[in-house]
Backbone as ProteinMPNN parsed JSONL, in Angstrom:
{"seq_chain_A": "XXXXXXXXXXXXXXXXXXXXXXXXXXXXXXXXXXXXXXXXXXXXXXXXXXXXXXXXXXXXXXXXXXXXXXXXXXXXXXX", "coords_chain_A": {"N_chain_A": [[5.747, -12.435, 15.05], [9.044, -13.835, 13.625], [11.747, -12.9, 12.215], [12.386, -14.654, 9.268], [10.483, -16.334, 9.649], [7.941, -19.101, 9.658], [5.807, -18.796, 9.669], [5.309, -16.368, 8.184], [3.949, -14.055, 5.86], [2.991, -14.859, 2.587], [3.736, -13.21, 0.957], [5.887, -11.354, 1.466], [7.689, -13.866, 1.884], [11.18, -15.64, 0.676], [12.038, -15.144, -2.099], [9.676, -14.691, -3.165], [7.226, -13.181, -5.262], [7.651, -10.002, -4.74], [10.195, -9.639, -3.193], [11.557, -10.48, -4.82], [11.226, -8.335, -6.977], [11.845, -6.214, -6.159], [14.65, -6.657, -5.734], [15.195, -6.321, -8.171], [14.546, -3.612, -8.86], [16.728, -2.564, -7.129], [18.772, -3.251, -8.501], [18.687, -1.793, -10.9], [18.223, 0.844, -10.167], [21.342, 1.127, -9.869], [22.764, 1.08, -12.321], [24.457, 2.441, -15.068], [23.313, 5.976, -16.362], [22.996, 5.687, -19.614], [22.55, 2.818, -19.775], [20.695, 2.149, -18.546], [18.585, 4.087, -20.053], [18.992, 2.148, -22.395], [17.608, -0.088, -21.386], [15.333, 0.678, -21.308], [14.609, 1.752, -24.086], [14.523, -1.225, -25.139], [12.254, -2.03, -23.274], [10.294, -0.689, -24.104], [10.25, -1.069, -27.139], [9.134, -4.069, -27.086], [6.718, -3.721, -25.899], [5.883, -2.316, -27.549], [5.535, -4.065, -30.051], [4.21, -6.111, -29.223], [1.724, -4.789, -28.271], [1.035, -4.422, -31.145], [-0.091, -7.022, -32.641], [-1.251, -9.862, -33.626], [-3.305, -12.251, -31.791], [-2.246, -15.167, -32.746], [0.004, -14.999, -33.346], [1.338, -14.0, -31.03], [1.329, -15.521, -29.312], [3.172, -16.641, -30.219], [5.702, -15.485, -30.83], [5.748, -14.339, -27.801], [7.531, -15.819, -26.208], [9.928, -14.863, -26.701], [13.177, -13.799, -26.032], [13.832, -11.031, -25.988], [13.197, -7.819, -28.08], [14.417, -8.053, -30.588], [14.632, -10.276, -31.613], [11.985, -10.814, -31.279], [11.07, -9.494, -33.502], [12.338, -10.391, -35.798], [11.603, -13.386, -35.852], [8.641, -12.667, -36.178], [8.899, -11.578, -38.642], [9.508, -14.228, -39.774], [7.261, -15.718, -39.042], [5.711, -14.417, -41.259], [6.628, -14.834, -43.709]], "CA_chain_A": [[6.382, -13.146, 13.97], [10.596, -13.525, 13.779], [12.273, -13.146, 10.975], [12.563, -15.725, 8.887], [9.67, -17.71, 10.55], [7.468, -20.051, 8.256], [4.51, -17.553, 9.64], [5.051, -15.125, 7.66], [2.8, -13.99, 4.879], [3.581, -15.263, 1.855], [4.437, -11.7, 0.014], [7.272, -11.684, 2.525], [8.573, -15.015, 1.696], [11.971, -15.84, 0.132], [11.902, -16.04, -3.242], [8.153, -14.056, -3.747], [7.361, -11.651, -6.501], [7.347, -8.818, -4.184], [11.428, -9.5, -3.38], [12.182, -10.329, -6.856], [10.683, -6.954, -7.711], [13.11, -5.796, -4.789], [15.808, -6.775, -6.151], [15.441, -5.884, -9.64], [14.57, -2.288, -8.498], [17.736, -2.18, -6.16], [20.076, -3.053, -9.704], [17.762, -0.698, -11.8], [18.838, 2.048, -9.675], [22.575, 0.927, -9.676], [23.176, 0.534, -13.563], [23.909, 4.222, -15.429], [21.847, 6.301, -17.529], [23.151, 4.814, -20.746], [22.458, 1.175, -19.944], [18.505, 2.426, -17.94], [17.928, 3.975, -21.53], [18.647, 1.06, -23.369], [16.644, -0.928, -20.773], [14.239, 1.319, -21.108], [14.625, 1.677, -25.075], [14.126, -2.375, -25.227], [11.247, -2.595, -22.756], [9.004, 0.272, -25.113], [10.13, -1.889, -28.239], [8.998, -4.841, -26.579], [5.656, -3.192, -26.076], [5.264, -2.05, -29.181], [5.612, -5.574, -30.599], [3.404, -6.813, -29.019], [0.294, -4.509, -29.092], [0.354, -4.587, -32.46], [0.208, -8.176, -33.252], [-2.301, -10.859, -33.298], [-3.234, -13.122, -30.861], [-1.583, -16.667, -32.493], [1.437, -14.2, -33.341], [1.299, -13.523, -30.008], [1.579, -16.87, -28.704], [4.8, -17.222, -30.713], [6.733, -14.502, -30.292], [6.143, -14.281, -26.62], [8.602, -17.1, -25.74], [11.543, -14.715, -27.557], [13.791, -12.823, -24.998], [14.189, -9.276, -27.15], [12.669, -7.228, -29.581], [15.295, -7.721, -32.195], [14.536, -11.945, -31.644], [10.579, -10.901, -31.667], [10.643, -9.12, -35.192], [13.078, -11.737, -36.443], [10.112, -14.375, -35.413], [7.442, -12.27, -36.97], [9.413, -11.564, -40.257], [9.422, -15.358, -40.469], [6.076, -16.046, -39.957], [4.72, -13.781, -42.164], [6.912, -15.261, -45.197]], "C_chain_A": [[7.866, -12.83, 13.941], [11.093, -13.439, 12.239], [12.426, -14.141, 10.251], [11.372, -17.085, 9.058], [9.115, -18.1, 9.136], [6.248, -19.347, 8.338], [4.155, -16.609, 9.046], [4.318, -14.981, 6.808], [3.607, -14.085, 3.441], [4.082, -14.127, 0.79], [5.45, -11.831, 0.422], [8.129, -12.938, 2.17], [10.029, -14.605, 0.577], [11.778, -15.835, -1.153], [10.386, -15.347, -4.01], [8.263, -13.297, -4.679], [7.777, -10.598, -5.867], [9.094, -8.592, -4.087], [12.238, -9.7, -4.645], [12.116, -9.072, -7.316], [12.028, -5.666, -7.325], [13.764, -5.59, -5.658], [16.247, -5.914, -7.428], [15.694, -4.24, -9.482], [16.047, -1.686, -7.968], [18.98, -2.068, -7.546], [19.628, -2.115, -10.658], [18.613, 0.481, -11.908], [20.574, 2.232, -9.706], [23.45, 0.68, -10.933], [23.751, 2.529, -14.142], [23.34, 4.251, -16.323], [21.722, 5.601, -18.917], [22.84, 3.184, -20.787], [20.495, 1.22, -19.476], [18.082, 2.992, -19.503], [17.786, 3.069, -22.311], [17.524, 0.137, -22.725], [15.073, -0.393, -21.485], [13.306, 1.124, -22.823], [13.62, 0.101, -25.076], [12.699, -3.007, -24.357], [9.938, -1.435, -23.864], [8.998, -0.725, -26.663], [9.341, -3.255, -28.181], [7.19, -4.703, -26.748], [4.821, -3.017, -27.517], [4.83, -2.827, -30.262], [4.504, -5.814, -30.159], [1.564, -6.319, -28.915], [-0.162, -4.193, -30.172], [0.103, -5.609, -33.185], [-1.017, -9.512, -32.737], [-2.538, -12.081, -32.667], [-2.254, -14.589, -31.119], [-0.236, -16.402, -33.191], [2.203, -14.434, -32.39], [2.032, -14.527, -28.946], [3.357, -17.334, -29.197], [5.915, -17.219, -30.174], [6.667, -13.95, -28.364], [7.455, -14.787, -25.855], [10.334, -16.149, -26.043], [11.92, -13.795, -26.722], [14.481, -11.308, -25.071], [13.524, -8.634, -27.993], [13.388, -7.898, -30.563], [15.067, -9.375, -32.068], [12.657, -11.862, -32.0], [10.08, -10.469, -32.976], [11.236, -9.758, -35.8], [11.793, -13.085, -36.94], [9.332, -14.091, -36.173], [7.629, -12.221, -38.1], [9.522, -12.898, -40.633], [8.313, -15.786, -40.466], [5.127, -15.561, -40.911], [5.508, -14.204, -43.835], [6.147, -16.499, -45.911]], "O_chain_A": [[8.156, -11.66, 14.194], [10.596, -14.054, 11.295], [12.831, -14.967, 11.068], [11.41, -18.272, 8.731], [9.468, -17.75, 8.01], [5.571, -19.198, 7.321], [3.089, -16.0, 9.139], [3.641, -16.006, 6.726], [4.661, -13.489, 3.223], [4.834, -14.411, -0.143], [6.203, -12.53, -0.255], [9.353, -12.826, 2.23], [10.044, -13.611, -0.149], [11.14, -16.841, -1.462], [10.105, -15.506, -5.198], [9.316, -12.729, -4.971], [8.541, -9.991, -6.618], [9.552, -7.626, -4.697], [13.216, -9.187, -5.188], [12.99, -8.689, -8.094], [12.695, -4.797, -7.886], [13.7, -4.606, -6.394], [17.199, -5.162, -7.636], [16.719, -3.666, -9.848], [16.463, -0.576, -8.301], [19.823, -1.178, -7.655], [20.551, -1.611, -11.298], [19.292, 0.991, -12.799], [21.067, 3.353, -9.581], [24.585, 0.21, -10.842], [23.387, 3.562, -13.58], [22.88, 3.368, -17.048], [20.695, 5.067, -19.335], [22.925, 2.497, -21.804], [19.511, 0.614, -19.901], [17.26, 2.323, -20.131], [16.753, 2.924, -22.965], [16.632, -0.34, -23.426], [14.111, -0.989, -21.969], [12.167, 0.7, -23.017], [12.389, 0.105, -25.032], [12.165, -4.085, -24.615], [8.792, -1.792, -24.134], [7.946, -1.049, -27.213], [8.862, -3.615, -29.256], [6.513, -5.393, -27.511], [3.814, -3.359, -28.137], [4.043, -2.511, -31.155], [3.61, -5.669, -30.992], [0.564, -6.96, -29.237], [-1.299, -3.79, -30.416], [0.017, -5.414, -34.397], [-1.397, -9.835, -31.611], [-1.881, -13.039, -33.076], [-1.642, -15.127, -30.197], [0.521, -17.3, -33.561], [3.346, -14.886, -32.46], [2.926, -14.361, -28.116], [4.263, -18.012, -28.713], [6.696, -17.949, -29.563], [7.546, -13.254, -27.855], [8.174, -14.161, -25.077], [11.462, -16.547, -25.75], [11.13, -12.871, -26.528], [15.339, -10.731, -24.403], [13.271, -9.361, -28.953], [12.714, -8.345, -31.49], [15.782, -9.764, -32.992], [12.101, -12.641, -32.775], [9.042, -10.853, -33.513], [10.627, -9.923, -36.856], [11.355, -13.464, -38.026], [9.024, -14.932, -37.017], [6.783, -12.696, -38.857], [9.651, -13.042, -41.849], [7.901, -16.294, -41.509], [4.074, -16.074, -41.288], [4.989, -13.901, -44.909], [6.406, -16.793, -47.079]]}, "name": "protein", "num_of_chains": 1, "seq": "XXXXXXXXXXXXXXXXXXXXXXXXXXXXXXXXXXXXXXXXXXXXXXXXXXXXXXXXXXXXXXXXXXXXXXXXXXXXXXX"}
């Protein structure tokens, strides 16, 4: 198989989860500690949101690209 060929296995491909993952990993490592904490901060909040919240919650607030946009969301549908 050559680089690039169309043979390859589709993990390998352009564009796959597996190089997306790549990538992300490669800027992860390349950010400093203060910005990987907040990442880090915002992906546990994120979490937290969401296993505590009920399935047609769930459905809502998925779509919202932050914590601080997902408890926004929830504080409105619960008024």
């Amino acid at each position: 198989m050559k680089a690039g060929g169309k043979d390859r296995s589709p993990m390998l491909a352009p564009g796959s989860s597996y190089t997306t993952i790549e990538g992300y990993m490669k800027n992860y490592k390349n950010v400093s500690q203060d910005i990987r904490d907040q990442l880090n901060a915002e992906a546990e909040a994120v979490q937290i949101i969401l296993t505590g919240i009920d399935n047609d919650v769930y459905s809502t607030v998925d779509a919202c690209p932050n914590a601080c946009e997902m408890w926004k969301e929830i504080e409105r549908l619960k008024q």
